[in-house]
VOKOLFI-534235 format. One record per residue: chain; residue number from 1; x, y, z of N, C-alpha, C in turn. Coordinates in nm, 2 decimals. Last residue first. Example, Ala and Ser with C-alpha at 12.3 -4.5 7.8 and 13.67 -1.06 7.14 Angstrom:
A	2	1.28	-0.22	0.71	1.37	-0.11	0.71	1.29	0.00	0.79
A	1	1.32	-0.57	0.78	1.23	-0.45	0.78	1.32	-0.33	0.78
END
This chain:
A	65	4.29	-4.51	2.78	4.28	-4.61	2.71	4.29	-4.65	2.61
A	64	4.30	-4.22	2.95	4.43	-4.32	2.94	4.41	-4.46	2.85
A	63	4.05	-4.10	2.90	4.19	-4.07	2.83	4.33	-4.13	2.78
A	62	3.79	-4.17	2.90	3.86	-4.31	2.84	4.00	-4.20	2.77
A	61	3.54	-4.21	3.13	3.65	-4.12	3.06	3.72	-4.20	2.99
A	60	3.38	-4.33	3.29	3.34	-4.32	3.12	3.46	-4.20	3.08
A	59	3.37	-4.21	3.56	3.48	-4.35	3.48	3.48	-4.36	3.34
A	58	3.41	-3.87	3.57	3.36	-4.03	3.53	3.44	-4.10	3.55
A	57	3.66	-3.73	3.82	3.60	-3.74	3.69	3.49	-3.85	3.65
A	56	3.68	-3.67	4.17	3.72	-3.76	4.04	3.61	-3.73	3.93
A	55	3.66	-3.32	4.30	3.64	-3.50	4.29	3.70	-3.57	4.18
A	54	3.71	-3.12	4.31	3.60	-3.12	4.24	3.55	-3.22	4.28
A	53	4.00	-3.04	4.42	3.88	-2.96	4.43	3.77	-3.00	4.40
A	52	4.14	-3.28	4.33	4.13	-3.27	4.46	4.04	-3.18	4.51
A	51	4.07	-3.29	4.06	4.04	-3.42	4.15	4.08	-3.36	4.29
A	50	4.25	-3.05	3.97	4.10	-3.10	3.95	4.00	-3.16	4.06
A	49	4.48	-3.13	4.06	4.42	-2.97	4.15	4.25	-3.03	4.08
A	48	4.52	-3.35	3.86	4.56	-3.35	4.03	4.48	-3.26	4.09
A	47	4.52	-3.25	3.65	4.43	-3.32	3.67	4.41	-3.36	3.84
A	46	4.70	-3.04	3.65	4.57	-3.00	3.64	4.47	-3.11	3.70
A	45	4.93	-3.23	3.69	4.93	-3.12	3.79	4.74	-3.08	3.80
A	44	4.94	-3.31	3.43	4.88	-3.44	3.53	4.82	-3.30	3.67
A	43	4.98	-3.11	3.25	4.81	-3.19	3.25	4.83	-3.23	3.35
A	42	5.25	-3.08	3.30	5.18	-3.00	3.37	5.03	-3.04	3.37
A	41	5.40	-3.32	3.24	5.39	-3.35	3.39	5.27	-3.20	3.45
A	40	5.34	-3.29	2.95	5.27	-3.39	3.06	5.25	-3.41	3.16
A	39	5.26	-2.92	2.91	5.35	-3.05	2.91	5.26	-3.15	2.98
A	38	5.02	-2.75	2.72	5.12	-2.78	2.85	5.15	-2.92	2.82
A	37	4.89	-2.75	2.48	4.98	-2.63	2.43	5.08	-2.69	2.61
A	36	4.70	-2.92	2.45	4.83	-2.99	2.43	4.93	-2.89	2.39
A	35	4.45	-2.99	2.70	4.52	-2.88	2.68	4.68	-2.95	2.57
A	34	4.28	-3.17	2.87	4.37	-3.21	2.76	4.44	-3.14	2.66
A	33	4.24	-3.05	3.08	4.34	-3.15	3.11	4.37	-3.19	2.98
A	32	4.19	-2.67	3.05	4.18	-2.84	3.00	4.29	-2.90	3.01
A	31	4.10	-2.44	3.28	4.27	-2.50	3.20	4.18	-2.65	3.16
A	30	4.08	-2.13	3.44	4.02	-2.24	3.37	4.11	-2.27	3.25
A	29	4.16	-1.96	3.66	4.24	-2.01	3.61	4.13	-2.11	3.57
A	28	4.10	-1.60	3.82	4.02	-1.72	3.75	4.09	-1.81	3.69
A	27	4.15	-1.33	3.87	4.27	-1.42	3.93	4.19	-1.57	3.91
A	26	4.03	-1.12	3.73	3.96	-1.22	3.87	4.08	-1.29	3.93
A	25	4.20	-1.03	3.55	4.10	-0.97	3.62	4.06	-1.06	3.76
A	24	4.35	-1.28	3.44	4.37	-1.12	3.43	4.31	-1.02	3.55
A	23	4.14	-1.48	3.42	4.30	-1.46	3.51	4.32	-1.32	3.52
A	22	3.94	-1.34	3.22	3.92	-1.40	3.36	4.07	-1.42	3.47
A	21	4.09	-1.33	3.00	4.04	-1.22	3.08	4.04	-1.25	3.24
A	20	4.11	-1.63	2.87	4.26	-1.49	2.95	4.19	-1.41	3.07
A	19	3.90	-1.70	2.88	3.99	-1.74	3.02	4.10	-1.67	3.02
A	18	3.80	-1.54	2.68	3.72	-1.52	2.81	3.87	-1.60	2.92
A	17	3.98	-1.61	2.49	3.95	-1.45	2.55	3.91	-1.46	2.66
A	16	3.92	-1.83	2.43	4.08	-1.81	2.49	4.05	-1.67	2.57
A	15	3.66	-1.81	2.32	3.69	-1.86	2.45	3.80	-1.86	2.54
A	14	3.67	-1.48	2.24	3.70	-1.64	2.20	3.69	-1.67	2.35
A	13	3.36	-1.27	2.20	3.47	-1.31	2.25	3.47	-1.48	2.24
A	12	3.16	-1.16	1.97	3.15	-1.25	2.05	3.35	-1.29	2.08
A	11	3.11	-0.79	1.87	3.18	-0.93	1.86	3.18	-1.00	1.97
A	10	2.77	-0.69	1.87	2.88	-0.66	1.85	2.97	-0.82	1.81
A	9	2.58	-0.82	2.12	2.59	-0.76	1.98	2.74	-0.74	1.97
A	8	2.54	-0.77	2.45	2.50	-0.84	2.33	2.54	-0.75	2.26
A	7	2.75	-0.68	2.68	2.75	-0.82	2.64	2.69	-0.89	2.52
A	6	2.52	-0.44	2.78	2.69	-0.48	2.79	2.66	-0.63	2.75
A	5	2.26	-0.37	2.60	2.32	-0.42	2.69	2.43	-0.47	2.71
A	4	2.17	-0.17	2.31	2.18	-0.32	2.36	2.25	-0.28	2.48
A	3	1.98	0.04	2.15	2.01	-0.03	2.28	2.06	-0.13	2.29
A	2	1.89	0.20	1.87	1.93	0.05	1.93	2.00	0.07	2.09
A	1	1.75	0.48	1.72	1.87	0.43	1.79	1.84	0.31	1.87
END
């Protein structure tokens, strides 16, 4: 008989999984600013709450170019 530990084997959860979960449970909100399922004025919102918790991004970003 096999042993594994919570988390290996089996199926590997999507990454949509893990950030549903994460809200669900944690109250966790991980969102891409380049997300094209939200609107424009909702990316800017992300990119806003981003830059105000994190800082600014690179400059080597080249979304708006």
């Amino acid at each position: 008989m096999r042993f594994h530990p919570k988390g290996y084997g089996g199926q590997r959860r999507s990454p949509d999984e893990v950030k549903r979960d994460g809200w669900r449970e944690q109250g966790v909100l991980a969102v891409s600013v380049d997300d094209q399922r939200l609107t424009w004025p909702e990316r800017e919102l992300v990119e806003q709450l981003g830059t105000r918790l994190y800082g600014p991004r690179p400059a080597e970003d080249l979304r708006h170019g």
